[in-house]
C-alpha positions as CSV (number, residue, x, y, z in Angstrom):
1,X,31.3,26.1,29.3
2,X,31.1,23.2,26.9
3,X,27.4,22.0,28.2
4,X,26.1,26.0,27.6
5,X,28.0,25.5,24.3
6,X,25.5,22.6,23.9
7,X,22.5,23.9,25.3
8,X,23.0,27.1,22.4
9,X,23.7,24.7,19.3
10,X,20.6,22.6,20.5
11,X,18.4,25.4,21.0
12,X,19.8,26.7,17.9
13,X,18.5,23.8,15.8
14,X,15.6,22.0,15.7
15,X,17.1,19.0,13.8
16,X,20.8,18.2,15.4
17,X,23.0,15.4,16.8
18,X,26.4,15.2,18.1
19,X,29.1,13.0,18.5
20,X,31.8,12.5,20.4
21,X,35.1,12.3,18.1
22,X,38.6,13.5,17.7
23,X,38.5,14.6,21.8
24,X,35.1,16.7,21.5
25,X,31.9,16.7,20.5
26,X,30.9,17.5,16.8
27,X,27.3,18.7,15.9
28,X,25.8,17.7,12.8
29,X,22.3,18.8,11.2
30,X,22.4,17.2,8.1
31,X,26.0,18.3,7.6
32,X,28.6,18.5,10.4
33,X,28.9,22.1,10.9
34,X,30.6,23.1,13.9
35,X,32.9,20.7,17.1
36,X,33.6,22.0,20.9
37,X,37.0,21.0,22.1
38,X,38.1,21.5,25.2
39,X,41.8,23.3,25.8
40,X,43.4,23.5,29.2
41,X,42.9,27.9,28.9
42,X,40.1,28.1,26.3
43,X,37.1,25.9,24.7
44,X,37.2,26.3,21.4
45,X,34.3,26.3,19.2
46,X,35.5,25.1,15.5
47,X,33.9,25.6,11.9
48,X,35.3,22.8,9.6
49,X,33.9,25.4,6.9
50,X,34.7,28.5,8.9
51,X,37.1,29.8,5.9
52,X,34.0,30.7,3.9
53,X,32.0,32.9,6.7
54,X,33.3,36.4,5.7
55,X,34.0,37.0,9.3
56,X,31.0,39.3,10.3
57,X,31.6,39.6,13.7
58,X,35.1,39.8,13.7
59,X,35.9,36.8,15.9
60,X,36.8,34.3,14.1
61,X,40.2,32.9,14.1
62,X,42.9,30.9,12.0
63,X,44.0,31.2,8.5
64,X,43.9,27.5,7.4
65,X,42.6,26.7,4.1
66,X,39.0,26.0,5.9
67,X,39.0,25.6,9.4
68,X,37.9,28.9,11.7
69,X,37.6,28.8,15.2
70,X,36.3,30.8,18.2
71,X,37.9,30.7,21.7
72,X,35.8,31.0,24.8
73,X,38.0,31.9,27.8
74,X,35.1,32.6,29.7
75,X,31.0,31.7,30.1
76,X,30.3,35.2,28.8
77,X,32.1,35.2,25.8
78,X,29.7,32.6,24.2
79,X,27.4,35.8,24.0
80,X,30.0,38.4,24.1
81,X,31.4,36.5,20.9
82,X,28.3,36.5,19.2
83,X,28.8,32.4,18.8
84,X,24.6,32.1,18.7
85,X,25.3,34.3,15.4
86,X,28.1,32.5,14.0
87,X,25.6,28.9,14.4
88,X,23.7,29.8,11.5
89,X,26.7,30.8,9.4
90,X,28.8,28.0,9.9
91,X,25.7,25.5,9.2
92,X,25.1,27.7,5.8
93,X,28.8,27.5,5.1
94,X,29.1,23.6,5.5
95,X,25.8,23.1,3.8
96,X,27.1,25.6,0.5
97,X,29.7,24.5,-2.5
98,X,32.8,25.3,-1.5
99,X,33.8,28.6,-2.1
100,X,31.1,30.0,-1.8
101,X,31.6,33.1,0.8
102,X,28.6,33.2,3.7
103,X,27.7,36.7,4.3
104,X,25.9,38.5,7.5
105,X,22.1,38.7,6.5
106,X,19.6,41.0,8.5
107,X,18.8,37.9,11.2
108,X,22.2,37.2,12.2
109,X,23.3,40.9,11.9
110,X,24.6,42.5,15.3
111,X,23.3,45.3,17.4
112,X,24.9,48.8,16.3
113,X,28.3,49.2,18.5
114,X,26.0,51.7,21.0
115,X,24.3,49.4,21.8
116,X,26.6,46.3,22.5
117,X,28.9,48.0,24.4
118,X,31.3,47.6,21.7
119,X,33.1,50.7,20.2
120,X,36.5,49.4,18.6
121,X,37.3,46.8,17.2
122,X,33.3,46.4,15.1
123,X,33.7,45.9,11.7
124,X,31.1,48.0,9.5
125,X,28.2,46.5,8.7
126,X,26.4,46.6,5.2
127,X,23.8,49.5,4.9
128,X,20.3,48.3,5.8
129,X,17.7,47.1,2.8
């Protein structure tokens, strides 16, 4: 899971580098953004600036004063989680002053619920400009 974790951020970004610290690897593009640890039942994908993504998705976890995280329990949750959305938001997020909330924008925004599969759980979306 962590190497497809890898392949998406790198794919993701044409400028990024990692490093390997605190027991995973952390992905920077000119601002550390996001870190894949791994967990003996989950890898978890953490946002050091997660706290300001206004949770689009709804996937997001933790209630820290800035860390968010997303746990992948299995290969398909990296896309079932929408984590290739969340990329762009955490980058924004680490890259923005501080406070500053990160909201959905039409590129990162998800399929309607009919579509995904998904039927509970979706959070509304903003109405389309």
């Amino acid at each position: 899971m962590v190497e497809a974790v890898r392949a998406l951020v790198k794919k993701s970004f044409k400028t990024c580098s990692e490093e390997v610290k605190y027991g995973g690897v952390l992905f920077s593009s000119g601002v550390q953004f996001c870190g894949v640890f791994v967990y003996r039942e989950h890898v978890s994908v953490e946002f050091g600036s997660g706290a300001k993504i206004n949770g689009p998705f709804g996937y997001l976890e933790g209630s820290g004063k800035g860390r968010r995280h997303i746990k992948l329990k299995s290969i398909t949750d990296i896309e079932g989680k929408k984590l290739a959305q969340y990329l762009p938001l955490a980058l924004q997020a680490a890259s923005g002053a501080w406070g500053t909330p990160v909201c959905v924008t039409s590129a990162t925004r998800p399929e309607p619920a009919a579509a995904s599969g998904r039927t509970s759980g979706t959070p509304a979306r903003p109405p389309a400009r």
